[in-house]
VEXGU-418888 format. One line per 2 residues: number of its first residue (from 1); their letters; for each residue y, x, z of N, C-alpha, C. Coordinates in Angstrom, 2 decimals, padded with zeros to 5 digits. Atoms other than C-alpha are relative to their C-alpha. Layout:
# VEXGU-418888
NUM = a = Y,X,Z,Y,X,Z,Y,X,Z | ... .
***
This chain:
# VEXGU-418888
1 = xx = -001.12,-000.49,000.78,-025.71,-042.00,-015.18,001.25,000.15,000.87 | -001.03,-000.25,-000.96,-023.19,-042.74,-012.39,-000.09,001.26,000.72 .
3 = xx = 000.12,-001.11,-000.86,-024.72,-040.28,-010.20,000.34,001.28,-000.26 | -000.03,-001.40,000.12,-024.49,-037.62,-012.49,001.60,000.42,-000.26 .
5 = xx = -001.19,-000.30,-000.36,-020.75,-038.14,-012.96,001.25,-000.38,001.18 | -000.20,000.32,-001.08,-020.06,-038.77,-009.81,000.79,001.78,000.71 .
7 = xx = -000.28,-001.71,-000.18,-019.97,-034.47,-009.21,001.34,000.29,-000.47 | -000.92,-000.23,001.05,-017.52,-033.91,-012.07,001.48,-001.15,000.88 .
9 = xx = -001.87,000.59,-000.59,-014.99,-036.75,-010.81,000.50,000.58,001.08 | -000.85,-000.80,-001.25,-014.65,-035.02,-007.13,000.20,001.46,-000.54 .
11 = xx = -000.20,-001.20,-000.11,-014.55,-031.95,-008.72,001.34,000.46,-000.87 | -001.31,000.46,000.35,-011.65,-033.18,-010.76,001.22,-000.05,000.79 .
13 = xx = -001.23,-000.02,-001.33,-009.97,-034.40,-008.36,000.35,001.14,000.85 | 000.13,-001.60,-001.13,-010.37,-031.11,-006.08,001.09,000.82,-001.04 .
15 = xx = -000.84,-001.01,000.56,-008.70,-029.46,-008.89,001.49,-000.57,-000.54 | -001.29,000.92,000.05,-005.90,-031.89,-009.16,001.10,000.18,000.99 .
17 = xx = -000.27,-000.10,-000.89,-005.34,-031.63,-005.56,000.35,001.68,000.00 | -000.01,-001.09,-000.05,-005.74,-027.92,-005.51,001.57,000.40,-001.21 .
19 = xx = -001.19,-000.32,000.69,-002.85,-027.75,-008.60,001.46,-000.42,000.48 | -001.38,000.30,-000.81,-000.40,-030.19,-006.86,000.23,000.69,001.06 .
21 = xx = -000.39,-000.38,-001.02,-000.65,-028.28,-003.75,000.97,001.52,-000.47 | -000.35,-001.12,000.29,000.41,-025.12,-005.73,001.78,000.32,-000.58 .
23 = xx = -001.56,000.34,000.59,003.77,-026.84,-007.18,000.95,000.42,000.59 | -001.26,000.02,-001.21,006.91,-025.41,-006.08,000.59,-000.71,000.51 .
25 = xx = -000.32,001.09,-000.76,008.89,-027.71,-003.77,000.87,000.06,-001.25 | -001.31,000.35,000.86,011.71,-028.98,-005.86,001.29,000.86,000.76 .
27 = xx = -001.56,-000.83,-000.65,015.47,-027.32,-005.54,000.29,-001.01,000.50 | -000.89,001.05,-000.38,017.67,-028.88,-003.27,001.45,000.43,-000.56 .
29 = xx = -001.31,-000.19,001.07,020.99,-029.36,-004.95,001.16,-000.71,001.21 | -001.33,000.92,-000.48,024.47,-029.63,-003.25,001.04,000.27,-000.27 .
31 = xx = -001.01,000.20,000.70,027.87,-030.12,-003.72,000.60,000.43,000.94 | -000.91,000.59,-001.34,030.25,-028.87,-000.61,001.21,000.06,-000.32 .
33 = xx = -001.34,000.25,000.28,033.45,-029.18,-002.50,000.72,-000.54,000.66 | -000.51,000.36,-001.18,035.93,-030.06,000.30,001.22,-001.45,-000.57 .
35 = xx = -001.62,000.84,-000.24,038.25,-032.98,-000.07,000.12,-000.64,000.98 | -000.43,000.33,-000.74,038.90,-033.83,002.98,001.09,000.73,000.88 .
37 = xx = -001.07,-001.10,-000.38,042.18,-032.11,004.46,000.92,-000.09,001.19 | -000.34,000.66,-001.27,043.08,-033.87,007.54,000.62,000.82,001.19 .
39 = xx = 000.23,-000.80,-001.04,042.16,-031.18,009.95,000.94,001.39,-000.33 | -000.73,-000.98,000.30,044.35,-028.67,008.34,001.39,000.10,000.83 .
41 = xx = -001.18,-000.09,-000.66,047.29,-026.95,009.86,000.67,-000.55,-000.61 | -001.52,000.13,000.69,050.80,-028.32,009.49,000.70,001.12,-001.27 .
43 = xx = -000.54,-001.28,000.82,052.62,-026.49,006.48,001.26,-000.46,-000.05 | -001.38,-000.33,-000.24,055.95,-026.55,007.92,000.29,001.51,000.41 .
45 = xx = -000.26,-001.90,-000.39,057.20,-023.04,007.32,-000.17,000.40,-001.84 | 000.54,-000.39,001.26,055.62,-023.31,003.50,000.82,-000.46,-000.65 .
47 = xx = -000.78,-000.01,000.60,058.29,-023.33,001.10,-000.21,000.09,-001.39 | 000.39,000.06,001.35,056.28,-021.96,-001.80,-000.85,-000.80,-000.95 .
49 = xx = 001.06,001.31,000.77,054.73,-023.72,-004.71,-001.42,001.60,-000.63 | 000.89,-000.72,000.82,051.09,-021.85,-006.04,-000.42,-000.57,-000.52 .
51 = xx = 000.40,000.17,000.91,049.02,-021.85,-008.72,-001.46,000.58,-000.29 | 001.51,-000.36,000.21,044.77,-021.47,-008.73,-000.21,000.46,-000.71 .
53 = xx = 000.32,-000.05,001.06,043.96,-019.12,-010.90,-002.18,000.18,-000.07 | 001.62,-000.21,000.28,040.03,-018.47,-012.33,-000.46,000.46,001.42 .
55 = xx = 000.88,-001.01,-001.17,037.52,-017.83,-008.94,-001.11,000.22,-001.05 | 001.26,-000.74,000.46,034.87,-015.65,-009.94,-000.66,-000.14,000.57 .
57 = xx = 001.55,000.41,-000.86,031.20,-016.46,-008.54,-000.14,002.00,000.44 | 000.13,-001.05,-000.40,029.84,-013.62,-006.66,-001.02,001.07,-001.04 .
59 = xx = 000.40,-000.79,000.76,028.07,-010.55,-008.30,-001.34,-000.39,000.05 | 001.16,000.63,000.07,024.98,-011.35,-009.65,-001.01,-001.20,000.37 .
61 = xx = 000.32,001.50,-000.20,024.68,-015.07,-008.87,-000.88,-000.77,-001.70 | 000.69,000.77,001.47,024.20,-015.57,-012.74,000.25,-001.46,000.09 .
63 = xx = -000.02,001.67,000.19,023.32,-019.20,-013.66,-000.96,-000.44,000.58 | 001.40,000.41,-001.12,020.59,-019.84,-010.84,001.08,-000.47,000.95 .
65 = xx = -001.00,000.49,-000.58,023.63,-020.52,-008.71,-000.47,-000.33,001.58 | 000.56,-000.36,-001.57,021.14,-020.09,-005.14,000.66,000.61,000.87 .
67 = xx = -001.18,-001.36,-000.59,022.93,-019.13,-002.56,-001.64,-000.26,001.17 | 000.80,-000.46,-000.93,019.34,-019.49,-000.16,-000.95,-000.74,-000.17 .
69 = xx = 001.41,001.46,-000.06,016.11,-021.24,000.67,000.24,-000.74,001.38 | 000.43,000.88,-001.26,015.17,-023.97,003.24,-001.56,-000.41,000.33 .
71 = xx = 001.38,-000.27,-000.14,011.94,-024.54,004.41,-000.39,-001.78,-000.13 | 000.30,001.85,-000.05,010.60,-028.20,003.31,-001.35,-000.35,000.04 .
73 = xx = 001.57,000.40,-000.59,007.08,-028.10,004.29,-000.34,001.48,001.00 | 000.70,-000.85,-000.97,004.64,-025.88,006.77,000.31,000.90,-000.40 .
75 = xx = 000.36,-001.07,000.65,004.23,-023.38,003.97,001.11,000.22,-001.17 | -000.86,-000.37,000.93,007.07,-024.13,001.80,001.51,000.17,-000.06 .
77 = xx = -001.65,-000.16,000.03,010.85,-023.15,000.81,000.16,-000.18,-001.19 | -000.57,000.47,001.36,012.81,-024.36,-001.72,001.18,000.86,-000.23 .
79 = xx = -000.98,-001.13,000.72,015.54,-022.59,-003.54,001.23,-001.45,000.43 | -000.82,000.70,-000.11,019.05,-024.40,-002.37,001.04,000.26,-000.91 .
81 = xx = -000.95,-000.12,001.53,021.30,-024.51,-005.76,001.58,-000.54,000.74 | -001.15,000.60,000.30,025.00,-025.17,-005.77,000.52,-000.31,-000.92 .
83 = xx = -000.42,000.35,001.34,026.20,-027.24,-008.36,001.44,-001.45,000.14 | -000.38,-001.08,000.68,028.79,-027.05,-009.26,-000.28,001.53,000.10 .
85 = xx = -000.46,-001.17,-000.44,029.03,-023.55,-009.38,000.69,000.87,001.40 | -000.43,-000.40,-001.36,030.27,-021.79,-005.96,001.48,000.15,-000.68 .
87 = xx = -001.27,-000.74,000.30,033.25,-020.61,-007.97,000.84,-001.04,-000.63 | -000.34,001.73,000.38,033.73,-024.48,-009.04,000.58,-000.73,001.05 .
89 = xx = -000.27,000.20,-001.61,033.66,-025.45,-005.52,001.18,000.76,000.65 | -001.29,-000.39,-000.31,036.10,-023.28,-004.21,001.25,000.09,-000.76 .
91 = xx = -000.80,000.06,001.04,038.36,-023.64,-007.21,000.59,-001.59,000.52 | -000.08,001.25,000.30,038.09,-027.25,-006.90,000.72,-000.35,001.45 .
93 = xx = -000.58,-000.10,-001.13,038.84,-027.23,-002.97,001.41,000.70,000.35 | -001.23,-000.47,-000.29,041.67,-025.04,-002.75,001.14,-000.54,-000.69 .
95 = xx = -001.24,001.00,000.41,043.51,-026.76,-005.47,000.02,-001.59,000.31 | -000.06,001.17,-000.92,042.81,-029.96,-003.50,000.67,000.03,001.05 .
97 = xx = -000.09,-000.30,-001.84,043.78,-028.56,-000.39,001.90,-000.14,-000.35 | -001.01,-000.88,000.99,046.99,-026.97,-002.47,001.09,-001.97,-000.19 .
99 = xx = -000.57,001.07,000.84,047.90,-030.56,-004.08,000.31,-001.10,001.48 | -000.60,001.04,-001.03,047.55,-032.85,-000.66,000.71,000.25,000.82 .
101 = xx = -000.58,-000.33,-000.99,049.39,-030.72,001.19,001.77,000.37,-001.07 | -000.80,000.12,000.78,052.19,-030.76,-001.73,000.51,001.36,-000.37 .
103 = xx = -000.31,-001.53,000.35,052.18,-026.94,-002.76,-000.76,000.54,-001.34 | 000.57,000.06,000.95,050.63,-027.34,-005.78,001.02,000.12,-001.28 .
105 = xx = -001.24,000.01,000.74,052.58,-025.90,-008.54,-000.49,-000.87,-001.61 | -000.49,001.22,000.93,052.89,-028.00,-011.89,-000.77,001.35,-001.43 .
107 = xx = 000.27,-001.24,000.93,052.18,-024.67,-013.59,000.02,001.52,000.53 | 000.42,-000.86,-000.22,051.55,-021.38,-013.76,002.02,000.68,000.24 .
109 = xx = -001.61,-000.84,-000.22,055.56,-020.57,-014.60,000.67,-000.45,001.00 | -000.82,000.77,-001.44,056.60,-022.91,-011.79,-000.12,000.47,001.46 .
111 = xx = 000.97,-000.08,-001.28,054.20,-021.41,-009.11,000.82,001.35,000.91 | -000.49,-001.08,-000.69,055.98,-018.66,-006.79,-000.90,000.63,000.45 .
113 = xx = 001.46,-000.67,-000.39,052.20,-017.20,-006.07,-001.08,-000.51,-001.13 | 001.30,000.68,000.50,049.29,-017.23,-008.07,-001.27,000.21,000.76 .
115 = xx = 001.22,-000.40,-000.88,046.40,-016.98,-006.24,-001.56,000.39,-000.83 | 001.55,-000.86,000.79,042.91,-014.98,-007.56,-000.75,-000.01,000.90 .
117 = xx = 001.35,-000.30,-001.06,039.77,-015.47,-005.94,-000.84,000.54,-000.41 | 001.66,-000.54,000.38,036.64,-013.46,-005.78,-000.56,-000.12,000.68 .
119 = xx = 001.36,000.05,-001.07,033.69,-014.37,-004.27,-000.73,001.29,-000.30 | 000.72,-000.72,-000.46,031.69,-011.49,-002.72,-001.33,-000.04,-000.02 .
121 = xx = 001.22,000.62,-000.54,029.16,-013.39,-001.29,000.28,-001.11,000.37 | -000.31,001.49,-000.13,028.39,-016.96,-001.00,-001.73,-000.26,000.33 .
123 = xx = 001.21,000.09,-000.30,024.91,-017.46,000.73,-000.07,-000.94,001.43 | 001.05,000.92,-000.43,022.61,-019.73,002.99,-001.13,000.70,000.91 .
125 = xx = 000.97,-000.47,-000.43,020.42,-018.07,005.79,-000.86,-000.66,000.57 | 000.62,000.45,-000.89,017.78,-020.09,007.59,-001.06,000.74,000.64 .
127 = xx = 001.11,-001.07,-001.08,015.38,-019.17,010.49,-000.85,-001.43,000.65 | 000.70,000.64,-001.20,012.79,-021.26,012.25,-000.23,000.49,001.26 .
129 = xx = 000.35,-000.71,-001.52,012.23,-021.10,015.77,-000.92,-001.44,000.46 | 000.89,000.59,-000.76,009.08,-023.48,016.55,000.30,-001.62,-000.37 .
131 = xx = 000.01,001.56,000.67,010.37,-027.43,016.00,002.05,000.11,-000.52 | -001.75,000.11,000.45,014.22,-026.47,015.31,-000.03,001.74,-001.57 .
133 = xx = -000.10,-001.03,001.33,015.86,-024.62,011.83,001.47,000.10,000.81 | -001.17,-000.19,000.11,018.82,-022.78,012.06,000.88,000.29,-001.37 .
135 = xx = -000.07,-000.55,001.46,020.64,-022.48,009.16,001.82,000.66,-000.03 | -001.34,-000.95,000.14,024.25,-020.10,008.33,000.33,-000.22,-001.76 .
137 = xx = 000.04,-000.29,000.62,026.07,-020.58,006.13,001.09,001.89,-000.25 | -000.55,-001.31,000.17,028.15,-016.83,004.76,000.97,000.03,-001.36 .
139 = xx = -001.39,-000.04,001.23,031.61,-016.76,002.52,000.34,001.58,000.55 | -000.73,-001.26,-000.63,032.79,-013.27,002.41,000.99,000.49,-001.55 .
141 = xx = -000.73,-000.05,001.19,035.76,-013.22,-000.48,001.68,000.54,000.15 | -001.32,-000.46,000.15,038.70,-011.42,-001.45,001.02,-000.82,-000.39 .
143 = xx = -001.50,000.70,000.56,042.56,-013.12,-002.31,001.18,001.04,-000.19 | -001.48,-000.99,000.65,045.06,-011.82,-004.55,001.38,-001.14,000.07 .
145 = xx = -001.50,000.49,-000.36,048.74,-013.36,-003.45,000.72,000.30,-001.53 | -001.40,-000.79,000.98,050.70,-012.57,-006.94,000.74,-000.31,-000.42 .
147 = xx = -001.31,000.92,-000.30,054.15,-012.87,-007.03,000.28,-000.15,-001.21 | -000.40,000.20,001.58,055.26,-014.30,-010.47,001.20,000.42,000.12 .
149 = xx = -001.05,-000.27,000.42,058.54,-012.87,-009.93,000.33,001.66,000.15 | -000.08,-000.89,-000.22,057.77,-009.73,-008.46,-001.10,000.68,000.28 .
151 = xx = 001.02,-000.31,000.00,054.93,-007.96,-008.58,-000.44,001.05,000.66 | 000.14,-001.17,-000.68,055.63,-005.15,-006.46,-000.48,-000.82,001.64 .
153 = xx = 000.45,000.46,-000.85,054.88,-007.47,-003.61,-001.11,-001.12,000.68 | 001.38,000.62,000.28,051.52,-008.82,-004.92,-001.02,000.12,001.72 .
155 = xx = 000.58,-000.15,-000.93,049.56,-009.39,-001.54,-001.78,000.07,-000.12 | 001.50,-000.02,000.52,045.44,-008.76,-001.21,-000.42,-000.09,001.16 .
157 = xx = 000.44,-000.05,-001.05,043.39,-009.91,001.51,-001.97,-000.28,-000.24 | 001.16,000.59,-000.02,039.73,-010.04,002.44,-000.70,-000.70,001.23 .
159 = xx = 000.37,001.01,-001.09,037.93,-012.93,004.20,-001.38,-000.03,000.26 | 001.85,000.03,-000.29,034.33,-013.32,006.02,000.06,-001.33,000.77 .
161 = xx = 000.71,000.97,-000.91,033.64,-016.80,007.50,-001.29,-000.57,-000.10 | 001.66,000.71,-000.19,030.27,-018.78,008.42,000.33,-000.93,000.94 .
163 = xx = 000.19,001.59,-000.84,029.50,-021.75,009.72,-001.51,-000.10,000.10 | 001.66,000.29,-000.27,026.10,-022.49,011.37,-000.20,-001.03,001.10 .
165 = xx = 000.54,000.90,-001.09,024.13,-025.18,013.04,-002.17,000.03,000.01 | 001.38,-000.34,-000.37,020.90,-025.74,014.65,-000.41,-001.38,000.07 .
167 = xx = 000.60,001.76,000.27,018.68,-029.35,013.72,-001.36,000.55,-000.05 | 001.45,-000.04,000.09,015.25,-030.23,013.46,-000.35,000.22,-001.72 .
169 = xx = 000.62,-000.49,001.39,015.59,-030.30,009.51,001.28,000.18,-000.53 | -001.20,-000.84,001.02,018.19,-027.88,008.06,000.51,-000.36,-001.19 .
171 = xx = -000.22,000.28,001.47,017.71,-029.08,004.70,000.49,-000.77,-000.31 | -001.28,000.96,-000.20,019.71,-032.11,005.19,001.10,-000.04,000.34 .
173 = xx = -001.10,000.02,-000.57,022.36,-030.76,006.88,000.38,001.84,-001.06 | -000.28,-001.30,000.84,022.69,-027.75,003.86,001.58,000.05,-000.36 .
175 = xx = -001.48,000.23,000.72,025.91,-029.17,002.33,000.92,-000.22,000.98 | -001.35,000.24,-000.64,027.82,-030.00,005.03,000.10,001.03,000.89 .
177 = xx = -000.40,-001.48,-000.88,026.83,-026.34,006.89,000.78,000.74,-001.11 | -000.40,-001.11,000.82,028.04,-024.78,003.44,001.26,-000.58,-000.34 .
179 = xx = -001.53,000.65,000.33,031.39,-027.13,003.05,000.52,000.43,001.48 | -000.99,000.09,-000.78,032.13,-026.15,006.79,000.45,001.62,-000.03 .
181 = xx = -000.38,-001.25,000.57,032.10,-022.41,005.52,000.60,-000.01,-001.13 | -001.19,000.61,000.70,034.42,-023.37,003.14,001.33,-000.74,000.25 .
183 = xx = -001.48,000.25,-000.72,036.83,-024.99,005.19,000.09,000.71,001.15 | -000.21,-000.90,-000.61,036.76,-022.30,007.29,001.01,001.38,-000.84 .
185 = xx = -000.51,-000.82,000.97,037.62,-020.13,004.44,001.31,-000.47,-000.61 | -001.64,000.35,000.55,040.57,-022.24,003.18,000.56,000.28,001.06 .
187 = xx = -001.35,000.33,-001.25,042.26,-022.63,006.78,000.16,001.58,000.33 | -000.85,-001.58,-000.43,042.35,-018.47,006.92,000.97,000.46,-001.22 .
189 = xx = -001.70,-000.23,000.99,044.17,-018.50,003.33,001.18,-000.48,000.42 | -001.10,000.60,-000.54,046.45,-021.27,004.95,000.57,000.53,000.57 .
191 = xx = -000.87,-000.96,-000.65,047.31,-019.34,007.38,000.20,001.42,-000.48 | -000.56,-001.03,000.49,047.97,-016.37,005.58,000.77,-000.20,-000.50 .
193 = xx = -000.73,000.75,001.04,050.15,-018.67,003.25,001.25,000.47,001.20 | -001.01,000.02,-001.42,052.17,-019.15,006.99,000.48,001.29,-000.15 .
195 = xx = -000.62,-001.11,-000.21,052.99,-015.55,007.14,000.34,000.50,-001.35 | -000.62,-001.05,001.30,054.47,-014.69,003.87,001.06,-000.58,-000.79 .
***
């Protein structure tokens, strides 16, 4: 009686094995919301107070909120999520950045700039090359300057930074390649702040 289900249990198992192998990897989930502000230029010269308004996520991000994959086995890639939102994250960073550096206005009627962000693009490239990952990250977003008092001298700029490094496993080092493309991206508003 053993013998005869003896067949049936490995063939169980085989198909057990055969289903887990088929599972997608899990998402990796990160956060690179910046508060740390240390490294930032001096803002002697900055006089004005702003005011964050709504960032918009990039076009067709939806609510999957992927900005790439990483590769977490031989054969597999996972989907790398940002959560918050990308448009959470940079919301959340700039009026951090905004507040420790004391230019943070109180309000919207107080603010001598409002600032409008749009994300473009907000993505994650990786590449293998043999026992090393490279991974990029890619911010490429517009800024609207607008003057609450005058509107004829509303300013508009657009920005492209990336940040990339090269490790043995990318997928650990996701959030802090996609927070340093993000503080790359604040310190070129900063200095645009400087000239105006």
């Amino acid at each position: 009686m053993t013998l005869l289900k003896l067949p049936a249990a490995v063939a169980f198992i085989g198909c057990l094995c055969a289903l887990w192998a088929k599972q997608p990897p899990s998402p990796v989930y990160i956060n690179p919301t910046l508060t740390q502000f240390d490294s930032f230029p001096d803002i002697s010269g900055i006089h004005t107070k702003y005011a964050v308004d709504t960032v918009l996520d990039p076009p067709g991000m939806g609510d999957s909120c992927i900005l790439g994959y990483t590769r977490t086995g031989r054969k597999a890639k996972a989907p790398v999520i940002c959560k918050p939102s990308p448009a959470i994250v940079i919301h959340r960073s700039l009026t951090g950045l905004l507040e420790n550096k004391g230019l943070l206005a109180t309000d919207s009627a107080s603010a001598g700039y409002i600032i409008g962000t749009y994300l473009r693009e907000f993505e994650l490239k990786e590449t293998t090359k043999f026992m090393r990952q490279d991974m990029t990250a890619r911010i490429k977003f517009e800024i609207r300057f607008n003057n609450t008092s005058d509107p004829s001298s509303n300013k508009r700029f657009i920005f492209e930074t990336e940040n990339s490094k090269g490790t043995f496993d990318a997928t650990k080092k996701a959030e802090s390649i996609a927070r340093g493309a993000i503080e790359a991206a604040l310190v070129e508003i900063f200095k645009t702040m400087k000239t105006m």
